[in-house]
Structures are given as structure tokens and as C-alpha cells.
N, CA, C and O of each residue as an XYZ file, in Angstrom:
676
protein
N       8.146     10.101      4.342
C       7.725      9.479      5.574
C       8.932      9.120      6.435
O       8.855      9.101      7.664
N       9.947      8.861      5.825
C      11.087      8.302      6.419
C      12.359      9.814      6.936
O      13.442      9.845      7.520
N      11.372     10.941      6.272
C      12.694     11.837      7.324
C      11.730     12.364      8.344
O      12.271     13.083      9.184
N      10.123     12.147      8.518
C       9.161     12.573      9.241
C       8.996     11.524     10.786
O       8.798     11.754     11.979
N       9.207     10.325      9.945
C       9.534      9.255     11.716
C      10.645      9.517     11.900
O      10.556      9.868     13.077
N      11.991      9.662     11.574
C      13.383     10.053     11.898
C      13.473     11.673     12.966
O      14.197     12.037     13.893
N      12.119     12.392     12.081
C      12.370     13.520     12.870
C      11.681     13.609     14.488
O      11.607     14.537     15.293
N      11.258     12.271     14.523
C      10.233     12.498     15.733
C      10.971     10.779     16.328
O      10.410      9.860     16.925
N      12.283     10.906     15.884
C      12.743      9.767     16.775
C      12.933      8.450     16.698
O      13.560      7.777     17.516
N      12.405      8.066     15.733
C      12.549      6.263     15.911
C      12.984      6.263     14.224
O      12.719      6.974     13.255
N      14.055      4.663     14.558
C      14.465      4.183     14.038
C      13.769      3.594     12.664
O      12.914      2.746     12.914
N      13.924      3.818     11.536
C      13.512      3.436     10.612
C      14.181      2.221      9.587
O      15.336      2.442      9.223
N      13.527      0.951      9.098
C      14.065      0.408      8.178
C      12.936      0.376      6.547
O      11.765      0.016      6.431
N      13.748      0.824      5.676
C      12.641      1.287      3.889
C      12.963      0.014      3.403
O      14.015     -0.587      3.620
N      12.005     -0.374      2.731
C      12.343     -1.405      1.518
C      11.417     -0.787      0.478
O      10.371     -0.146      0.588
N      12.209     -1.224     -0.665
C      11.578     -0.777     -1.725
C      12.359     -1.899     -3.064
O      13.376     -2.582     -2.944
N      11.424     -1.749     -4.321
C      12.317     -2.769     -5.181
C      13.110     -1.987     -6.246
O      13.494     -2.666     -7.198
N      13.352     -0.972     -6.250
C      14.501     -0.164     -6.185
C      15.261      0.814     -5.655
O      14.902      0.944     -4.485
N      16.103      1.548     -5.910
C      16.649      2.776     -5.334
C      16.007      3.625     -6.059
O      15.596      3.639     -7.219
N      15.978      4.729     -4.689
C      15.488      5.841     -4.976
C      16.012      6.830     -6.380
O      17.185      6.811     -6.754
N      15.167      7.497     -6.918
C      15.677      8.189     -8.319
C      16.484      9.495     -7.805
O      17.691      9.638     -8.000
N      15.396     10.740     -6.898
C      16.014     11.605     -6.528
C      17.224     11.866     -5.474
O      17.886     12.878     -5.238
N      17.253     10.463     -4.897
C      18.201     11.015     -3.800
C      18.180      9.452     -2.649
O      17.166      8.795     -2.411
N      19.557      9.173     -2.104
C      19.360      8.091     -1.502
C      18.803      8.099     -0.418
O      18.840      9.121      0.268
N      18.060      6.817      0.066
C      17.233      7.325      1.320
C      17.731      7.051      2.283
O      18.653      6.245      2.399
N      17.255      7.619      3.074
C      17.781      8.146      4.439
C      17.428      7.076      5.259
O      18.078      7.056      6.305
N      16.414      5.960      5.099
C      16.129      5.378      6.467
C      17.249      4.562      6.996
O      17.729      3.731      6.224
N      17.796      4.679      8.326
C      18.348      3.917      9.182
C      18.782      2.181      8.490
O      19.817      1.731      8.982
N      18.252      1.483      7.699
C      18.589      0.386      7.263
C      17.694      0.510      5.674
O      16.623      1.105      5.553
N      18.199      0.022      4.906
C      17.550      0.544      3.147
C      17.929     -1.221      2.781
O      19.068     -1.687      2.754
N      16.553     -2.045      2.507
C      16.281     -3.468      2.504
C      15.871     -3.088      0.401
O      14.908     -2.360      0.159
N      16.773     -3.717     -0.897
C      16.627     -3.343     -1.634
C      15.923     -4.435     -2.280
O      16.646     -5.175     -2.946
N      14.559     -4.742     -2.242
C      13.924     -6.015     -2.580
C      12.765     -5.728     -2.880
O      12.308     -4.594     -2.740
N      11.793     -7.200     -3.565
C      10.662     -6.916     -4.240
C      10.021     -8.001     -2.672
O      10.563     -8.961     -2.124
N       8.619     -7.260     -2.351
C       7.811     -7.741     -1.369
C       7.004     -8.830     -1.945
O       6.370     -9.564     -1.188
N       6.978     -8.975     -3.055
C       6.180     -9.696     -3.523
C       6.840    -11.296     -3.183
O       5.931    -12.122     -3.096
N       8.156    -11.856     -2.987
C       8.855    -12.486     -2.282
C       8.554    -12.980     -1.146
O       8.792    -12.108     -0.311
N       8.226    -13.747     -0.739
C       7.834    -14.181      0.879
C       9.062    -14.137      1.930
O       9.169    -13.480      2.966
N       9.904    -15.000      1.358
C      11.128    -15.358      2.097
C      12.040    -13.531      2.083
O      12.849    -13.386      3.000
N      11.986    -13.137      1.765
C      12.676    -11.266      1.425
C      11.339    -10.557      2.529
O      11.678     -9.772      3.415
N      10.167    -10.858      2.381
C       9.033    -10.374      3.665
C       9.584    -11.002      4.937
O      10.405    -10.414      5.641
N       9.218    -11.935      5.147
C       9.975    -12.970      6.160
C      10.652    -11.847      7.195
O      10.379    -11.345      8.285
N      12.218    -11.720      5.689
C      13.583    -11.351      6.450
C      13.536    -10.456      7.143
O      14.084    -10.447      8.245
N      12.538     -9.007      6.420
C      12.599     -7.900      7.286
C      11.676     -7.154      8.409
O      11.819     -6.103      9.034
N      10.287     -8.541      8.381
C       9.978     -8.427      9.643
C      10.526     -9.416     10.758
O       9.730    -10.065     11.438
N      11.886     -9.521     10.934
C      12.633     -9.835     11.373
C      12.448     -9.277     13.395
O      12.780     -9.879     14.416
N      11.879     -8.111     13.215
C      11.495     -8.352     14.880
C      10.379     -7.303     14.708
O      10.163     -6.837     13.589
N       9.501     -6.829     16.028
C       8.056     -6.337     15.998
C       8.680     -4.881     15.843
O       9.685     -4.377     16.345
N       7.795     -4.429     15.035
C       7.793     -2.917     14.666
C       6.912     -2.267     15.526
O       5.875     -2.706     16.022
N       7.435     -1.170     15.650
C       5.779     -0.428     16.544
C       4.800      0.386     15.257
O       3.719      0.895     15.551
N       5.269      0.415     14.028
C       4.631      1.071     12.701
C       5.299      0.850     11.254
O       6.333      1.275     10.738
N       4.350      0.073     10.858
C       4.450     -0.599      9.296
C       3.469      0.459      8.743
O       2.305      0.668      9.085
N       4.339      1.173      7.658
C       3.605      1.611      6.685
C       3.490      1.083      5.079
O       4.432      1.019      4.289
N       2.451      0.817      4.884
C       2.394     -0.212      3.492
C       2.415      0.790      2.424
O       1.303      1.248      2.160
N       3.025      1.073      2.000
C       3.111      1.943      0.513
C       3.201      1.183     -0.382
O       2.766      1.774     -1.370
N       3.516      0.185     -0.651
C       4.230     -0.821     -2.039
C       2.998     -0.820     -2.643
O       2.018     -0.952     -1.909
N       2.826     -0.688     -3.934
C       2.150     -1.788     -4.784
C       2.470     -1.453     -6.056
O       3.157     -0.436     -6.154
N       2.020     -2.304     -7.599
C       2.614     -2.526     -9.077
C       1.845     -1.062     -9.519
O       0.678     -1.256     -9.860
N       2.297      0.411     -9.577
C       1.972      0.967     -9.844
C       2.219      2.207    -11.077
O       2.702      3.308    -10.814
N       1.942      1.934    -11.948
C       3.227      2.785    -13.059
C       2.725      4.319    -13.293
O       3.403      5.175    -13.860
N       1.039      4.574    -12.602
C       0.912      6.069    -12.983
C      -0.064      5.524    -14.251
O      -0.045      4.486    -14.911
N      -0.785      6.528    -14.271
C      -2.361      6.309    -15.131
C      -2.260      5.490    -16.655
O      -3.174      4.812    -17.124
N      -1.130      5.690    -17.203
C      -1.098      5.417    -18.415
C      -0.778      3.438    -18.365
O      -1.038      2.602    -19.231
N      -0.279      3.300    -17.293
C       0.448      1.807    -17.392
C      -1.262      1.025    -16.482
O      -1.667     -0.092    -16.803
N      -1.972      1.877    -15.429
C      -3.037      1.118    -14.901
C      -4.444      1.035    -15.522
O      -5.253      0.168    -15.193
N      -4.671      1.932    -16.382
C      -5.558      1.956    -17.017
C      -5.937      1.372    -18.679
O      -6.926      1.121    -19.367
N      -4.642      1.357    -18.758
C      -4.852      0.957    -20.293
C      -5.815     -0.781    -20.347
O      -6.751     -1.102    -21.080
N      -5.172     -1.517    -19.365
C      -6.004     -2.952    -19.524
C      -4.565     -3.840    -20.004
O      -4.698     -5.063    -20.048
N      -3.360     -3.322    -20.320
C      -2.383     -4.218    -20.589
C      -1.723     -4.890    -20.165
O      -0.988     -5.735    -20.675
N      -2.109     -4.258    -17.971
C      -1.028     -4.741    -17.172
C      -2.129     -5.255    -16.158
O      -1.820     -4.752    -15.078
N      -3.160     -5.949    -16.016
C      -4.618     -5.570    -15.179
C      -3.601     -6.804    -14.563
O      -3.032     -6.400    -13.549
N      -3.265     -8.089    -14.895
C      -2.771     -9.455    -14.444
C      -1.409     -9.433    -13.436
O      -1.167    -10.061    -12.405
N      -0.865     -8.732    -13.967
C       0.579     -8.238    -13.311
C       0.044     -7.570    -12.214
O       0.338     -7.866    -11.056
N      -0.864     -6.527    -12.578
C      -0.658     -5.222    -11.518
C      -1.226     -6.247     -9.918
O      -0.502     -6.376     -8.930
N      -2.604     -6.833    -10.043
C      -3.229     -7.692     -8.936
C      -2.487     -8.723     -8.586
O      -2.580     -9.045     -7.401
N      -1.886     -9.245     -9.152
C      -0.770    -10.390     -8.944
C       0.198     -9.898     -8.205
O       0.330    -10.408     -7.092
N       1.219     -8.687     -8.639
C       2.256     -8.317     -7.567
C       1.761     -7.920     -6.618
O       2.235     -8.322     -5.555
N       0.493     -6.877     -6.572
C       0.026     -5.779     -5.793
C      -0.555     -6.768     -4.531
O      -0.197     -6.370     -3.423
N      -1.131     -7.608     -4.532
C      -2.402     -8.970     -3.834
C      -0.729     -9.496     -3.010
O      -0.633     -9.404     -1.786
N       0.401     -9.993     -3.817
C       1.006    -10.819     -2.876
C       1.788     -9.708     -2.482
O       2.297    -10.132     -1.445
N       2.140     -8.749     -2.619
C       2.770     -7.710     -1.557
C       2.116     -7.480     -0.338
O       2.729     -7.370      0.724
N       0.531     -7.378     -0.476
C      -0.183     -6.691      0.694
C      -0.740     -8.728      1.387
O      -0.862     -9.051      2.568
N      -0.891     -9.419      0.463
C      -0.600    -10.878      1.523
C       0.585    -11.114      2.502
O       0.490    -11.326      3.711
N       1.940    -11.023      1.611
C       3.004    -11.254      2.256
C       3.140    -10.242      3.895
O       3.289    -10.621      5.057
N       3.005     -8.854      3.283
C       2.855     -8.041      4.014
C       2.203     -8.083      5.356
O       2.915     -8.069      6.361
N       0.577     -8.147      5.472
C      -0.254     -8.621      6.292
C       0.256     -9.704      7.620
O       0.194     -9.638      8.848
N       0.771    -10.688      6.641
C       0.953    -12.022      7.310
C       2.387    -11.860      8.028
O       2.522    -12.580      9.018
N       3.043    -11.364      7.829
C       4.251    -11.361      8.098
C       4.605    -10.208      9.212
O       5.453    -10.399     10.083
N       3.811     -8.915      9.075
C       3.056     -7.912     10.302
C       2.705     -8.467     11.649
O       3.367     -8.308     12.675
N       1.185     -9.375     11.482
C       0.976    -10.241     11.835
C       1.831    -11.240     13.059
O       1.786    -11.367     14.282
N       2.448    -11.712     12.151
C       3.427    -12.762     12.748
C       4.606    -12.259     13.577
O       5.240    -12.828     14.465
N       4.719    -11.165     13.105
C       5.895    -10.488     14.010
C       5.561     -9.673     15.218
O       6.387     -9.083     15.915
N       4.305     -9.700     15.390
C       4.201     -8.682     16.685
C       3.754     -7.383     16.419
O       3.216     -6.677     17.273
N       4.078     -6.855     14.605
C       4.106     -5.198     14.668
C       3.243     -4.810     15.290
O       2.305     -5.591     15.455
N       3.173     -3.604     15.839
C       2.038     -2.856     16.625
C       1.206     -2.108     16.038
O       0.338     -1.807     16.857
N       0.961     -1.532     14.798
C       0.035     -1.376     13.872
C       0.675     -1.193     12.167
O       1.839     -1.187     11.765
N      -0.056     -1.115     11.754
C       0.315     -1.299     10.426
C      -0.687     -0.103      9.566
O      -1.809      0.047     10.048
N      -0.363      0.685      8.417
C      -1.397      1.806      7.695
C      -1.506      1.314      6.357
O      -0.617      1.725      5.610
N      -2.020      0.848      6.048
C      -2.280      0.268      4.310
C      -2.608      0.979      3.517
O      -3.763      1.376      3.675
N      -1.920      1.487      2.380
C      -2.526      2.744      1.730
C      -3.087      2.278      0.497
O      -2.404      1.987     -0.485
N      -4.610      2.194      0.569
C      -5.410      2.174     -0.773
C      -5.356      3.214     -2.079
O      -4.375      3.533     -2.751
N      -6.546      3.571     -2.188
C      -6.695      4.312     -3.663
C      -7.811      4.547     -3.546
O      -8.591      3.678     -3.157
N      -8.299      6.080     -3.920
C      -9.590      6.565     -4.416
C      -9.909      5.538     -5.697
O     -10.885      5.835     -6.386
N      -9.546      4.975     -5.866
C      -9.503      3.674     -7.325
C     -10.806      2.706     -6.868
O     -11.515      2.027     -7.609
N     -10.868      2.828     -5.751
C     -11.943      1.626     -5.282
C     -13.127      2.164     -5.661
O     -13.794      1.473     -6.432
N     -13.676      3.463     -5.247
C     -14.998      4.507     -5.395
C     -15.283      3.511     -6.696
O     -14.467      2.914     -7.397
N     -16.539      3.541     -6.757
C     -17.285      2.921     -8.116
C     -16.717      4.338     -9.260
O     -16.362      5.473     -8.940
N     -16.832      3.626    -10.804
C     -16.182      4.307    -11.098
C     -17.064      5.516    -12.441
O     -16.687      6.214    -13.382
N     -18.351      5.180    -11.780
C     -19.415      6.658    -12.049
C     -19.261      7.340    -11.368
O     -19.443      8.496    -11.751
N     -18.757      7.103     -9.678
C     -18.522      8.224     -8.963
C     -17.566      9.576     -9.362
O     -17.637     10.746     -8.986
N     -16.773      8.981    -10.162
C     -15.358      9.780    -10.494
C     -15.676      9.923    -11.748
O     -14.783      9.561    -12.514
N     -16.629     10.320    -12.240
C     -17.238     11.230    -14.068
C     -16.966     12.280    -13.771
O     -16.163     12.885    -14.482
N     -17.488     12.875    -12.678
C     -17.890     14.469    -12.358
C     -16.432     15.138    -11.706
O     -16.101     15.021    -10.526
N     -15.734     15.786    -12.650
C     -14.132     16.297    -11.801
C     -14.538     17.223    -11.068
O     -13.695     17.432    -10.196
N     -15.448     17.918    -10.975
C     -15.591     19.102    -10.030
C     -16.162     18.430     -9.296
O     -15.935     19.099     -8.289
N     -16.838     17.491     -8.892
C     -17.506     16.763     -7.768
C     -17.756     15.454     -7.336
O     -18.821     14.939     -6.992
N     -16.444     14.913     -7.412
C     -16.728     13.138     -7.371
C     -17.094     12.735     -5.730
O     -16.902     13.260     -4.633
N     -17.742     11.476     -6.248
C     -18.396     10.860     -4.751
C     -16.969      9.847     -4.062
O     -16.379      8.941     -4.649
N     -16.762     10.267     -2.947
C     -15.895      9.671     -2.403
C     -15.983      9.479     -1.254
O     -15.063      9.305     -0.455
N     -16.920      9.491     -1.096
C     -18.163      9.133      0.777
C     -17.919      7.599      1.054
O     -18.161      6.792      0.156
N     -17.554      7.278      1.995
C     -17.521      5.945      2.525
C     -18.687      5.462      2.148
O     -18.450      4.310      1.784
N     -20.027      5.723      2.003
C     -20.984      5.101      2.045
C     -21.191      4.811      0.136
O     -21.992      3.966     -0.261
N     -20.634      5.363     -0.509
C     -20.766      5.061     -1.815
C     -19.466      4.035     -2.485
O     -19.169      4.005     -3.679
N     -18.754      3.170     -1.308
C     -17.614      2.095     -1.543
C     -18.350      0.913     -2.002
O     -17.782      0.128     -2.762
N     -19.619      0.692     -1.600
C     -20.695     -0.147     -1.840
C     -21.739     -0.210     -2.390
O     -22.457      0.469     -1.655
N     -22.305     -0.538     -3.141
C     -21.866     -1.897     -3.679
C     -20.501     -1.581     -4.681
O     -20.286     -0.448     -5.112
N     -19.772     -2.547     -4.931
C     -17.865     -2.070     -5.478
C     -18.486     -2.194     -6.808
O     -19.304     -2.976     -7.293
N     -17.768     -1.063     -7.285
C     -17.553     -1.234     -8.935
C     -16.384     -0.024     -9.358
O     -16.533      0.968    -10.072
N     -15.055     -0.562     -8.554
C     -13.771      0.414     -8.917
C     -13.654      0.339    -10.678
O     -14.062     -0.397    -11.576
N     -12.648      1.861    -10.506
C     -12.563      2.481    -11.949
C     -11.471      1.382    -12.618
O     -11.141      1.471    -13.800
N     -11.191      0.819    -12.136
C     -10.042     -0.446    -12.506
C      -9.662     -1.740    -11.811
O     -10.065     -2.068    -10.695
N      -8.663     -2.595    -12.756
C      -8.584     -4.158    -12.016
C      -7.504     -3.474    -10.448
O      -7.628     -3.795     -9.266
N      -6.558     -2.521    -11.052
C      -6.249     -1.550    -10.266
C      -6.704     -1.560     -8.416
O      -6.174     -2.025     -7.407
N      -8.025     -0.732     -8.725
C      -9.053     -0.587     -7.622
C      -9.762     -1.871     -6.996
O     -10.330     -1.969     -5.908
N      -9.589     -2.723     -7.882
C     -10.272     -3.902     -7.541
C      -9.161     -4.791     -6.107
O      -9.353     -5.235     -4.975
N      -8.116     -4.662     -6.982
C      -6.805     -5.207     -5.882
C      -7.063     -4.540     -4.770
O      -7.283     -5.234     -3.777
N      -7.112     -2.925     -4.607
C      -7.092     -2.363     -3.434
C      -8.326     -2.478     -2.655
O      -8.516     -2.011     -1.532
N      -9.128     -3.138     -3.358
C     -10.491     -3.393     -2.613
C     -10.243     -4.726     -1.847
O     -10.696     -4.794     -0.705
N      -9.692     -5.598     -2.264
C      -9.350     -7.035     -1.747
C      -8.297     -6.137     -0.405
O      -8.923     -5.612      0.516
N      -7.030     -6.054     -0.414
C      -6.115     -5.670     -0.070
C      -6.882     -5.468      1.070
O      -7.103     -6.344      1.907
N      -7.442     -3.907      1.132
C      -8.196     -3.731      2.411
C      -8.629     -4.319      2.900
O      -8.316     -4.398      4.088
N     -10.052     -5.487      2.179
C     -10.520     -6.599      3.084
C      -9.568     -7.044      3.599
O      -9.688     -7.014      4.824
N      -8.310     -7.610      3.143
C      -7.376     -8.614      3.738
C      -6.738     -7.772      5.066
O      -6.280     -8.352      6.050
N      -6.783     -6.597      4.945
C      -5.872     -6.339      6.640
C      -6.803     -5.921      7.608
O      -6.540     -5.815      8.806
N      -8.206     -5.614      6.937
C      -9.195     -5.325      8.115
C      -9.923     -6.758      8.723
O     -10.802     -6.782      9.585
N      -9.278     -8.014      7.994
C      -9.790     -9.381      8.245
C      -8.408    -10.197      9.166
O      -8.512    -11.188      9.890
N      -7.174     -9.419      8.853
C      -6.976     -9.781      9.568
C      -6.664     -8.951     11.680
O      -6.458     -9.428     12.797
N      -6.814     -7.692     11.122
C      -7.113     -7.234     12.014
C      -8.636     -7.639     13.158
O      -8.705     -7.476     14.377
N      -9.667     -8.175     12.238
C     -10.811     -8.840     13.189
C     -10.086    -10.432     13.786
O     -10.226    -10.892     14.919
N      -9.323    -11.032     12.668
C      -9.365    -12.354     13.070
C      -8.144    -12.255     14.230
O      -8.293    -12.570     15.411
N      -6.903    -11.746     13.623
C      -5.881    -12.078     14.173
C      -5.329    -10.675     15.089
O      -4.149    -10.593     15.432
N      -6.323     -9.627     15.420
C      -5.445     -8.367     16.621
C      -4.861     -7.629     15.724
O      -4.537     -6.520     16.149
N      -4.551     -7.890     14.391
C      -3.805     -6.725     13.438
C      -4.178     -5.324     14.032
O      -5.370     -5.018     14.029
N      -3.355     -4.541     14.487
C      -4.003     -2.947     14.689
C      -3.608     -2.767     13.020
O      -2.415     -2.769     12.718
N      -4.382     -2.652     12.230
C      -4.249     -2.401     10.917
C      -5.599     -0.961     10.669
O      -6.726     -0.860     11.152
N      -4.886     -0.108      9.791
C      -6.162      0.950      9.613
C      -5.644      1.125      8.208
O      -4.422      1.086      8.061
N      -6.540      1.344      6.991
C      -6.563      1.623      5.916
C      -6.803      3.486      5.800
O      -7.489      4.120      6.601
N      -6.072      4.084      4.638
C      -6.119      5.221      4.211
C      -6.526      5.109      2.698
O      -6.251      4.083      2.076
N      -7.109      6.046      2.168
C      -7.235      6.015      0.761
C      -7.096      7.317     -0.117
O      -8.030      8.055     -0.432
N      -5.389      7.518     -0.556
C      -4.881      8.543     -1.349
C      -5.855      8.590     -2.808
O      -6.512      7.582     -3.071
N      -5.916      9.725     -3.686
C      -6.350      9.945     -4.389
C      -5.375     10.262     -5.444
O      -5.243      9.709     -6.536
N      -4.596     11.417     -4.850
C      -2.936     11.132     -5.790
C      -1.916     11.418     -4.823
O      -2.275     11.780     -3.703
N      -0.837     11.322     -5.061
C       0.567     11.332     -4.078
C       1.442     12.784     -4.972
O       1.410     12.813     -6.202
N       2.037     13.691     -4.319
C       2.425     14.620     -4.983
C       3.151     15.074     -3.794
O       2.775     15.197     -2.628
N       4.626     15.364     -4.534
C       5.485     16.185     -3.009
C       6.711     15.974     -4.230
O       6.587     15.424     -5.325
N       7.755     16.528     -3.708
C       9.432     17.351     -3.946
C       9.710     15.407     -3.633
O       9.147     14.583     -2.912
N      10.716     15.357     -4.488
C      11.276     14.220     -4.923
C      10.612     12.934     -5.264
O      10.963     11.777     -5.034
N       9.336     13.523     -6.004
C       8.634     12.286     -6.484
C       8.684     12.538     -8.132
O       9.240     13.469     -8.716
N       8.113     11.690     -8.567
C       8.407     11.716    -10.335
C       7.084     12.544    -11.173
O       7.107     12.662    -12.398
């Protein structure tokens, strides 16, 4: 994402709570911190963005979200990243913000059938995600489409199913 806004012009600042594995990143300012931090959120919405993209959350890949060992951790970091986040968007002016969920929310009979899972907006309801996982990203969303009603957030939610590209793990 960060050589795709670079290539079309604007200034980029990444945070992430580590360095990159494959290769250092490129954005314009590299903020090396955990979001889950308020006062480290705070710092780097430091003036209005015209585009916050929310990628962060406690995610280790199927074996660490599903097992049931990390359900407390994962909603705990994942909830105050996308709080801190929100509020701090919010407060700064940004001009919209993209929150990236999870096919994790879909109830999780929808996703039995691999050749044909239900992933229709209209089957998000009534919630019964495949994990505590999905459950976070179900809150999460409420929280930026609430604050987008309450508080002007231009906030819009996306919902990846998996992430796959050249310098990922």
C-alpha cells in the first residue's frame, strides 16, 4: 500500500509494531510502535491525514487464531488498536479512514462449504463469527461506522478473506 500511495503522490507515514521481515519500508516516515498504546496513537496522528488505512490487528495466521489459546489477547490488542485508532482519526481531522475486517465475521456455518461459502452482506446477521477473532472485527466495525454516524468519521469498512502478495510471509 505504501509504494501504491507513493506512486500516485502523497506522502506517506507506516507504523507498525515491528520492522518489516522482507525488506525495509519505504514509507516517507516509519513510526516503530504498538497502537495498542494511546499516547504512541496520540503521537502519530499528530496532524489530519487525508487517508488512514487501518491494517493493524493481533493476528498470527490460522494456527495462533483459532486454536482458543490466544481468544483474550487477540480482542484485547485488536479492540484497543481499532479504539485508539478511531478516536484519534477522529480527533485529528483525518479525511477518511478504511478499516480492514475479516471474512471471520460471516457466521461460521457460512464458511463449511469451500466451494461455496456465504459471504453476502445480508448473511452478517444475525452474528455468529467463526471466532473470538471475528467477533473483535465485528465490534471494530461497529465502532468506526458509529463513529462515523456520531462524529463525521468518513470511515468505510472492507472485509479481506486472506491477504497474499510478494513480501508477505
Amino acid at each position: 500500500m505504501v509504494k501504491r500511495l507513493q506512486s500516485e503522490g502523497f506522502w506517506v507515514r507506516g507504523v507498525d509494531i515491528k520492522a518489516h521481515e522482507h525488506e525495509a519500508s519505504r514509507a516517507d516516515e516509519f513510526v516503530l510502535g504498538n497502537l495498542t498504546d494511546q499516547s504512541l496513537a496520540r503521537s502519530v496522528f499528530d496532524q489530519s491525514f487525508d487517508e488512514v488505512y487501518q491494517f493493524a490487528a493481533d493476528m498470527g495466521g490460522a494456527g495462533y487464531i483459532f486454536t482458543g489459546n490466544h481468544d483474550a489477547e487477540i480482542m484485547h490488542n485488536s479492540a484497543l488498536v481499532n479504539l485508539n485508532v478511531a478516536k484519534e482519526a477522529q480527533r485529528s481531522g483525518a479525511k477518511a479512514v478504511l478499516y480492514s475486517s475479516s471474512a471471520c465475521i460471516y457466521p461460521q456455518e457460512n464458511q463449511q462449504e469451500p466451494d461455496n461459502p456465504n459471504c453476502e452482506e445480508s448473511s452478517a446477521y444475525p452474528a455468529n463469527p467463526d471466532s473470538e477473532y471475528g467477533w473483535e472485527k465485528l465490534f471494530s466495525e461497529r465502532l468506526y461506522l458509529n463513529f462515523k454516524r456520531q462524529y463525521g468519521l468518513n470511515a468505510s469498512v472492507v472485509r479481506y478473506h486472506n491477504i497474499f502478495g510478494p513480501l508477505g510471509t
